[in-house]
C-alpha positions as CSV (number, residue, x, y, z in Angstrom):
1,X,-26.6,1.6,-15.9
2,X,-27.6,-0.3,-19.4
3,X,-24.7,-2.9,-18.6
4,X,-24.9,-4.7,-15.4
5,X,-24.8,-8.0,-14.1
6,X,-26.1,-9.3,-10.8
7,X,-24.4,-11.0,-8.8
8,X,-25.0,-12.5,-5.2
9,X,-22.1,-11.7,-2.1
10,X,-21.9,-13.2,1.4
11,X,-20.8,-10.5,4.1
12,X,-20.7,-10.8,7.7
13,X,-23.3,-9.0,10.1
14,X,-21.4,-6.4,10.9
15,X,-20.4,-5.4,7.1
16,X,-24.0,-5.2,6.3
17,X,-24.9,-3.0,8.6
18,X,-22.3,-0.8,7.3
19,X,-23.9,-0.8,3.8
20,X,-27.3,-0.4,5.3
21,X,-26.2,2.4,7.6
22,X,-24.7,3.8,4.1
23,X,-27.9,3.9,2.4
24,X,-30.1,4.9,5.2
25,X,-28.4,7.6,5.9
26,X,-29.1,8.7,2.6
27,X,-25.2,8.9,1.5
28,X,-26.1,6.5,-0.8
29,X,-28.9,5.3,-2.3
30,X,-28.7,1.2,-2.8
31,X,-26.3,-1.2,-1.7
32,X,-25.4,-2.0,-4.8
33,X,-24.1,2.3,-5.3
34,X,-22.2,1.0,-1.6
35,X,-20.5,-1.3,-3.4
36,X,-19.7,-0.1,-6.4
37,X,-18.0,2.8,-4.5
38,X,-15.7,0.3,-2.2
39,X,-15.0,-2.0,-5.2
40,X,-13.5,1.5,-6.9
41,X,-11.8,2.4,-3.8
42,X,-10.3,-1.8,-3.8
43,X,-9.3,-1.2,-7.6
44,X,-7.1,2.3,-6.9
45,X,-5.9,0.8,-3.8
46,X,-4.0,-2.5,-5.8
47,X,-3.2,-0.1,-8.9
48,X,-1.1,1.9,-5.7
49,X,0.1,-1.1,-4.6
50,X,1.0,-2.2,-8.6
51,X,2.8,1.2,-8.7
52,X,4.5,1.0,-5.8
53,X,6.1,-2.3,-6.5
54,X,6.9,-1.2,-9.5
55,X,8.9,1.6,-8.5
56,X,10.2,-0.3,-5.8
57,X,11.8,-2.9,-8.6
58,X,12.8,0.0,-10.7
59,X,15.1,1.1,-7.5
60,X,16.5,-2.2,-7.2
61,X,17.9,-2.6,-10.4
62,X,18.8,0.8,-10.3
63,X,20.9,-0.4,-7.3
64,X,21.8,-3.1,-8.8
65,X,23.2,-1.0,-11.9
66,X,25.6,1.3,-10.0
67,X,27.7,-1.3,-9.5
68,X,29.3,-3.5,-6.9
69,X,28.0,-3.2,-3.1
70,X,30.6,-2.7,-0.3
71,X,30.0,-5.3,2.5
72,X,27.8,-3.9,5.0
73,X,30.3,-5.0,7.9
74,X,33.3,-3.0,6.3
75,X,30.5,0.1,6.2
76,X,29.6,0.0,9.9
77,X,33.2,-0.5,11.2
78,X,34.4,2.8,8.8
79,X,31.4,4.3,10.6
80,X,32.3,3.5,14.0
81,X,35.9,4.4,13.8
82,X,34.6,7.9,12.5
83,X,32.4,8.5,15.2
84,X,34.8,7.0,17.8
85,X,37.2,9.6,16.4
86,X,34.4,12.4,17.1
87,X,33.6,11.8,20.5
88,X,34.8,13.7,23.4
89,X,37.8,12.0,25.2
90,X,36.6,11.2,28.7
């Protein structure tokens, strides 16, 4: 790696024994590679996220686009009058 810069991180006990246990193992071979690879995994994780919001606004101005809602109220009573209507007569 030509380009790096060093930095210095604070982690709690049992986090460093994770990266140690990484690299002893011999998955790895520094912290540093540990890292790298869980800062990747952080970075795809919010562009998921970013996507998923996105889409998530797309649907709402979708919604928003097909026109006037129908009050939820006026929804559930046409529901439960069809359903009322369904249901065996005792």
């Amino acid at each position: 790696m030509p380009n790096v810069e060093k930095i210095s991180i604070a982690l709690p006990p049992e986090m460093v024994s994770i990266v140690r246990a990484a690299v002893e193992s011999g998955e790895y071979s520094s912290t540093s590679e540990v890292i790298r690879e869980a800062l990747r995994g952080w970075k795809l994780k919010r562009k998921v996220e970013q996507l998923e919001l996105d889409e998530l606004r797309r649907l709402v101005h979708e919604g928003i686009a097909s026109g006037p809602g129908i009050d939820a109220e006026l929804v559930f009573s046409r529901l439960r009058a069809k359903y009322s209507e369904m249901s065996p007569s005792e």
